[in-house]
C-alpha positions in Angstrom: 83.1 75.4 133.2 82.5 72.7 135.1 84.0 68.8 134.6 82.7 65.8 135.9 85.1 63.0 136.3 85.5 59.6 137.6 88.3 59.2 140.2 89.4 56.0 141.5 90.6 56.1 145.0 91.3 52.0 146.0 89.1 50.0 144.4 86.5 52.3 144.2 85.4 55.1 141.6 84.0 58.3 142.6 82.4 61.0 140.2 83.2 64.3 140.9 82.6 68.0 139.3 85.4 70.1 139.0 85.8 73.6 138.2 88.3 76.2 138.4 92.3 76.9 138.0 93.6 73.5 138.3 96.2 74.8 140.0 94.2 77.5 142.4 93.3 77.0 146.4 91.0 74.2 146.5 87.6 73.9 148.0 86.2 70.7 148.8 82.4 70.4 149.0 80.9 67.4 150.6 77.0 66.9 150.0 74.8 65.3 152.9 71.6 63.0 153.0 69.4 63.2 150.5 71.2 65.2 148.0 74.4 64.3 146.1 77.2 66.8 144.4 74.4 68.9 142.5 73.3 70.8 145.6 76.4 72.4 145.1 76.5 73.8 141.4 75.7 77.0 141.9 78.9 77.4 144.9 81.0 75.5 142.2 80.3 78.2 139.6 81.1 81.3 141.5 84.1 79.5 143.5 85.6 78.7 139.7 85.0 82.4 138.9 86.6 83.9 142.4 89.6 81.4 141.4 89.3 78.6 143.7 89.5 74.6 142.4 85.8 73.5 143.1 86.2 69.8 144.1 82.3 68.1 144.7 82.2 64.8 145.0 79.7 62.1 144.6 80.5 60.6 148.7 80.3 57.1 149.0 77.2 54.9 148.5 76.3 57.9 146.1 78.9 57.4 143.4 77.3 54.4 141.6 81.5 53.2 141.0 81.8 53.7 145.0 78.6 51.8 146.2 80.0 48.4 148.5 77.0 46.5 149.9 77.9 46.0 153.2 77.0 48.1 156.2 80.2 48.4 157.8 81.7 49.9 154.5 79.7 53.0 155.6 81.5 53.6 159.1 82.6 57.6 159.6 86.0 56.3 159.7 85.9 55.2 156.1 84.3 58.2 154.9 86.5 60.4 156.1 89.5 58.7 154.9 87.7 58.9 151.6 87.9 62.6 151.8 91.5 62.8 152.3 92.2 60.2 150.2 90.8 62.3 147.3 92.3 65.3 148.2 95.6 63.5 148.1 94.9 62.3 144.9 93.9 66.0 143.4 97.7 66.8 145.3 95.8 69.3 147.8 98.3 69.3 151.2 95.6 72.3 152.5 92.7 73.2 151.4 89.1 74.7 152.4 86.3 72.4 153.9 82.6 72.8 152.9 79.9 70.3 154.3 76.3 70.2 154.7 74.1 67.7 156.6 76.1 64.4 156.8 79.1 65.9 154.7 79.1 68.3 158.1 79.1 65.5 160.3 82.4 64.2 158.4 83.8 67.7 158.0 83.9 68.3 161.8 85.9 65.2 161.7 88.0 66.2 159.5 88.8 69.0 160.9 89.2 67.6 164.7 91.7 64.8 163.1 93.3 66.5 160.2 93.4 70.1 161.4 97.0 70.8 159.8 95.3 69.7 156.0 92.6 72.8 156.2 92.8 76.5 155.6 88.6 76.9 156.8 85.4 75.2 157.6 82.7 75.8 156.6 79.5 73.9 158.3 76.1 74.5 157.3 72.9 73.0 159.1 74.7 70.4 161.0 75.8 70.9 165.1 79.3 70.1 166.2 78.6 66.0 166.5 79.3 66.9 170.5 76.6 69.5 170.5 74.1 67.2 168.7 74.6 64.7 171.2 74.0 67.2 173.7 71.3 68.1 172.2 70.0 64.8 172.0 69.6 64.4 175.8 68.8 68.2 176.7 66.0 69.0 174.4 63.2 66.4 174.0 62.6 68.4 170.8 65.8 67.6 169.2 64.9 64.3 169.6 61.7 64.5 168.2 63.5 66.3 165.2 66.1 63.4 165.0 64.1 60.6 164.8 64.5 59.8 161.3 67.8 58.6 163.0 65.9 56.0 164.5 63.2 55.4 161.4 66.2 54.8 159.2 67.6 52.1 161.5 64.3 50.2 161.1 64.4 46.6 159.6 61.8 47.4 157.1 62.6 51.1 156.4 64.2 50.5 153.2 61.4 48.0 151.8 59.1 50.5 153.2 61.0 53.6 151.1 61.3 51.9 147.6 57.6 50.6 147.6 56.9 54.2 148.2 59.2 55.3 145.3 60.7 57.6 147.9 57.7 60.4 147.8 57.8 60.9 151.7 61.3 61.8 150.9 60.7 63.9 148.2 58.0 66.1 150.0 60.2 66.4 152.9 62.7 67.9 150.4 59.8 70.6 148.9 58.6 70.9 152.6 62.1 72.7 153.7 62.7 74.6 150.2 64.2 72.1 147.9 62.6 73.0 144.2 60.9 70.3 142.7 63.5 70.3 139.9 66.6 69.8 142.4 64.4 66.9 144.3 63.8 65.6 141.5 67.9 64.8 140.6 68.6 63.9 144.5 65.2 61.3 144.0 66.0 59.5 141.0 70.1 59.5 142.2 68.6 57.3 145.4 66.5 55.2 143.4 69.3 53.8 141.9 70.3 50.1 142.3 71.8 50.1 145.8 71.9 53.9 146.2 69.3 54.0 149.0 70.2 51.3 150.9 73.5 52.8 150.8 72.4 56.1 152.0 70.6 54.2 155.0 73.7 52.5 155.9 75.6 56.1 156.7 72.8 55.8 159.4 73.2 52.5 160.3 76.7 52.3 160.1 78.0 55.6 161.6 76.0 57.6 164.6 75.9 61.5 165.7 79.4 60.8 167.7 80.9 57.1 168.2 83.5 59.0 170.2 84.7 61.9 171.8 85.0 64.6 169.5 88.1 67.2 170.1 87.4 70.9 170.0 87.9 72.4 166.4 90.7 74.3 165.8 90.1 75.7 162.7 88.7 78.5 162.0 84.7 77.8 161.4 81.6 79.3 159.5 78.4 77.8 161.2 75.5 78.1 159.4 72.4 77.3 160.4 68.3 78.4 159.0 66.0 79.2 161.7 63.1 77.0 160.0 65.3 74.0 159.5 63.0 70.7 160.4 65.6 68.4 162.2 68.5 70.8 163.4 66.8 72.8 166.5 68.6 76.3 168.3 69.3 74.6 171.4 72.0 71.8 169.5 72.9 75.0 166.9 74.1 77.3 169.7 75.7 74.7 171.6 78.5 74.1 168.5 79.7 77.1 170.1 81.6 75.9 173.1 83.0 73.2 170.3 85.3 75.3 168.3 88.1 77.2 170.2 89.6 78.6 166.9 87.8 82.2 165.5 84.1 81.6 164.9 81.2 82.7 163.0 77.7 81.5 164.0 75.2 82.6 161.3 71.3 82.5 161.7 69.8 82.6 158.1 66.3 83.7 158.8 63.9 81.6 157.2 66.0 78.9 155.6 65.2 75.7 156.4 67.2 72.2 156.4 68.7 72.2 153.2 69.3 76.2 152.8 71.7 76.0 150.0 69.1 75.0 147.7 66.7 77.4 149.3 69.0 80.4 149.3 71.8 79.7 147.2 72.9 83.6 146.1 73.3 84.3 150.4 75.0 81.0 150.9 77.4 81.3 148.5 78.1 85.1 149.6 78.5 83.8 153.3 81.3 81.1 152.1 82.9 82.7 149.7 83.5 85.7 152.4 84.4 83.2 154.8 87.0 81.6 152.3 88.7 84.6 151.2 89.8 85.4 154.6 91.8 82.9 155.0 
C-alpha cells in the first residue's frame, strides 16, 4: 500500500509516496517534465511487492511545500543535492536510481558525483547529458526536437502557457502516449500557483550539461522508445561511449517520450530485471 508523506529536507517540504518494507533495498524514482511522482504508481506497486522501499518524490518546484520563486533555486546542483538529501533522510547509504526525462538528467549526475551511494541506474528517455550535447551539434534534428529548450527560455513563454491553460502541453502529452487520465493529474499539478513557472525555471536555471560530465560508473539500464518526439537515435546511441561500467541499451519499439505511461507492464519488467541483479 502506498503512503504519501510530506518530508522536510531544509526549509523545504517535499511529498513523497512510499511503499514497501521500510526496512528493504530502496529505489528512488525521480519524475521529469511535465509529470510529477504519479507517472510512477504502477513501478511503486510491483517494486513494494518484489520487496523493494519505493521512494517517489514530488522534485522541487513540484512539491507545492518545495516551490522557491527564484530562478537560481532551480540550478542542477540544487536538485541533486535534494536527492541525496532525501535519501539521507530515509537513512539510505546505497540504494537504486530511477529517472526519466529531467529526473534522468539529475540521475546521470548523481551517478557521475555520488557513484559509491548507488547499487544501479536506471535511465529512461533521457541521453547521457554529454551525448545530448553531442547530439545537439551533430544532428540538426536533435535540435529541432530540443527546441522547447529554447521556447521555454522565452520571456513570454509562461504568460503565453497559462493563458492557454496549458492545452499545447496536454496534447503533447496524448500525442506521445500519455492517457488522457494521467495528463490530466500532470496538467492540473502545473497549473498550480507557481508550479509552472517553477517547472520552466529547471530550464532556465539548469542546461543539458553546464560542465563536463564524468563517464558513469555504475552499472546502467538505458531505455529509450523509438517514437519518442524530442530524444532522437543519434543522441540515444551515443550514451553509449558515456558509461564504462556494464550496460544495457534498450530500444522499446514504438514507445514514445514518456514510455512509462505508455507501456508501463514492459517498463516495469525491464527495471525490476535490471534491479534484481544487483
Amino acid at each position: 500500500m502506498t503512503q504519501t508523506k510530506s518530508i522536510r529536507l531544509g526549509e523545504l517540504a517535499f511529498t513523497v509516496d512510499l511503499a514497501g518494507p521500510e526496512n528493504a533495498t530502496p529505489v528512488l524514482l525521480l519524475h521529469g517534465f511535465p509529470e510529477t511522482r504519479h507517472m510512477w504508481r504502477h513501478q511503486i506497486e510491483a517494486l513494494a511487492i518484489a520487496g523493494y522501499r519505493a521512494i517517489a518524490p514530488d522534485q522541487r518546484g513540484y512539491s507545492s511545500g518545495a516551490r522557491p520563486a527564484e530562478e537560481s533555486a532551480y540550478a542542477t546542483d540544487l536538485i541533486v543535492a535534494d536527492a541525496i538529501a532525501l535519501m539521507d533522510a530515509m537513512g539510505a547509504a546505497k540504494f537504486h536510481l530511477v529517472g526519466h526525462d529531467w529526473g534522468g538528467q539529475i540521475s546521470w549526475l548523481i551517478a557521475a558525483r555520488h557513484p559509491q551511494r548507488l547499487r544501479s541506474l536506471s535511465i529512461l528517455s533521457r541521453p547521457h547529458p554529454e551525448a545530448f550535447i553531442r547530439a545537439m551539434k551533430e544532428d540538426s534534428a536533435q535540435a529541432e526536437r530540443s527546441r522547447h529548450h529554447r521556447a521555454f527560455r522565452e520571456a513570454d513563454a509562461i504568460a503565453r502557457m497559462r493563458a492557454a491553460e496549458l492545452k499545447p502541453l496536454r496534447n503533447a502529452l496524448q500525442g506521445q502516449g500519455v492517457s488522457l487520465a494521467a495528463a490530466d493529474v500532470y496538467i492540473r499539478a502545473l497549473m498550480e500557483p507557481g508550479a509552472i513557472e517553477a517547472a520552466m525555471n529547471w530550464y532556465r536555471a539548469g542546461s543539458l550539461a553546464a560542465s563536463a560530465v564524468p563517464k558513469i560508473s555504475v552499472s546502467t539500464l538505458y531505455v529509450w522508445g523509438t517514437e519518442d518526439a524530442t530524444v532522437g537515435r543519434v543522441a540515444a546511441s551515443l550514451t553509449r561511449d558515456h558509461v564504462q561500467a556494464s550496460y544495457r541499451f534498450v530500444e522499446m519499439e514504438g514507445a514514445g517520450h514518456f514510455l512509462v505511461d505508455q507501456f508501463p507492464d514492459q517498463t516495469t519488467a525491464l527495471l525490476l530485471a535490471h534491479i534484481s541483479a544487483h
